[in-house]
Every structure is written in C-alpha cells, then in structure tokens.
C-alpha positions, 0 to 999 in steps of 0.5 A, spaced: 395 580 780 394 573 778 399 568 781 400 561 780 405 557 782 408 563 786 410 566 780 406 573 778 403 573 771 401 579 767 395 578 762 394 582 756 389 587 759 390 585 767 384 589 770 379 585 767 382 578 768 383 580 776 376 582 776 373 576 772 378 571 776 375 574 783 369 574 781 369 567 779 373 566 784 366 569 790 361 564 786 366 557 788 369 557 780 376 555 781 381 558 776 388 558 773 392 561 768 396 558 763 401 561 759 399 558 753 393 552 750 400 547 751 399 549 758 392 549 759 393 542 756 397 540 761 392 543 767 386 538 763 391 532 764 392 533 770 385 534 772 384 528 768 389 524 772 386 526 778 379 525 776 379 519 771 378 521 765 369 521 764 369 525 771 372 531 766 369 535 760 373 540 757 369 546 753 373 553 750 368 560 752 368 565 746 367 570 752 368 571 760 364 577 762 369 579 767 363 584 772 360 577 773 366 571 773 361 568 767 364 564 761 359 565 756 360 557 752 357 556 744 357 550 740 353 548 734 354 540 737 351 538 743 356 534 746 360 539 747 354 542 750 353 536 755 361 536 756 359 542 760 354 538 764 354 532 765 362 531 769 363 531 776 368 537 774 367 542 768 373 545 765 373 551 761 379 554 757 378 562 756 383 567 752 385 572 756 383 576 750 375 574 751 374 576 757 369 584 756 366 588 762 360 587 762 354 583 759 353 589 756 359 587 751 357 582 749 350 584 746 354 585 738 357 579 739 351 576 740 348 578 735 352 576 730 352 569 732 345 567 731 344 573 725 344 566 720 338 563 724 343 557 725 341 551 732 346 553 737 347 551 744 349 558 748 351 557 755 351 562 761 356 559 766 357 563 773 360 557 778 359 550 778 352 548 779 347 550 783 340 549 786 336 550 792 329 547 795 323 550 796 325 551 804 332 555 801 338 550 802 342 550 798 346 544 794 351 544 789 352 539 783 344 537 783 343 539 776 351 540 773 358 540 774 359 539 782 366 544 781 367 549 775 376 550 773 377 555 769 383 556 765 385 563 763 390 562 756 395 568 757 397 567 750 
C-alpha cells in the first residue's frame, strides 16, 4: 500500500502504483500521492516554499513505467524541457492512470505521438541525475536535477 501522511491511499490500479513507487523509490526518487491536481499543487507549493521558487521545476509525465520507476515527460516546447533539467529539485505530476508495466507498453503510445513528424522533446527520467568518472565514483546532480519528487495524482 501507498501511505502518506499515516493515512493508506488506494489507487486505481495499486499494484502498478506500488511497483512504480518502489522502483522509484530504489533509485533516490522520492514520492508522494496526491489525491487530486489541487492536492499536487499544494505539494509544488510546499517544495517551493522550501526551496525557493527557481530551485523547483515542475513537469507532468504522460506515462510511468512502473517495471522501472520511470516517468516518461513530452513536450513540444523546451522550457518545459529545461524545467526538467536545470533546478536543483524536479517535480514530476504523474496520474495513477498513466502508470503501464513496462516500457513494452508504451511503444503504441509512442508511435502515435511523432506519426506527425512534429519537434518534440521526449525524456526518459529514472531518479534524479547521475554520472559518474572514468574511475566509477558516482555523483549526483552534475548533469540535472540533484533530487527528483514524483507526485503520483489518484484522481
């Protein structure tokens, strides 16, 4: 179950919210369940508040791949784009509806969405940013947000 403020949520289709969330989860993504988009807003506030407004960018995902933690985030314009990129803090809204099994699942999906040829920016985010030298030390946040939110929207 999904828990948040001591309170079990139910979700629409549970199991692939619990599996998205604790894969999400395993790779340093923190998230939260909304129980509506007024709710999410008021997470994004309190993220704000807490990290000053330029510190947070704000996208919505058109899907969750729940076999990996992953949100899948379109756009036709880049500063939705760089709202996902530049932040110390990235804030994804993800419907419970949106969230597949696998990224099997979201090949029609794809497909559909650049049939018309159409410039658009794609992201695959799994956790907030990683690298890492020649030498294999690991940092996060070089190269993106140093710490992913994902809100999960029940309604």
């Amino acid at each position: 179950m999904i828990y948040r403020n001591g309170k079990t949520l139910q979700m629409k289709n549970p199991s692939l919210a619990e599996m998205f969330t604790l894969r999400a989860r395993a790779v340093a993504a923190r998230v939260s369940v909304a129980s509506d988009e007024a709710a999410a807003g008021a997470v994004i506030a309190e993220e704000r508040a807490k990290r000053g407004a330029e510190g947070v960018g704000v996208a919505h995902a058109a899907l969750g791949i729940a076999q990996t933690g992953t949100c899948i985030v379109e756009t036709d314009d880049e500063e939705t784009r760089l709202q996902t990129m530049l932040p110390e803090t990235s804030v994804i809204v993800l419907r419970a509806d949106d969230i597949i099994p696998s990224l099997a699942d979201a090949a029609d999906y794809m497909r559909e969405r650049f049939k018309d040829g159409k410039i658009s920016y794609t992201s695959f985010i799994t956790g907030p940013s990683r690298t890492a030298d020649i030498e294999r030390v690991s940092a996060i946040g070089v190269h993106g947000p140093l710490d992913l939110h994902i809100i999960i929207v029940e309604g």
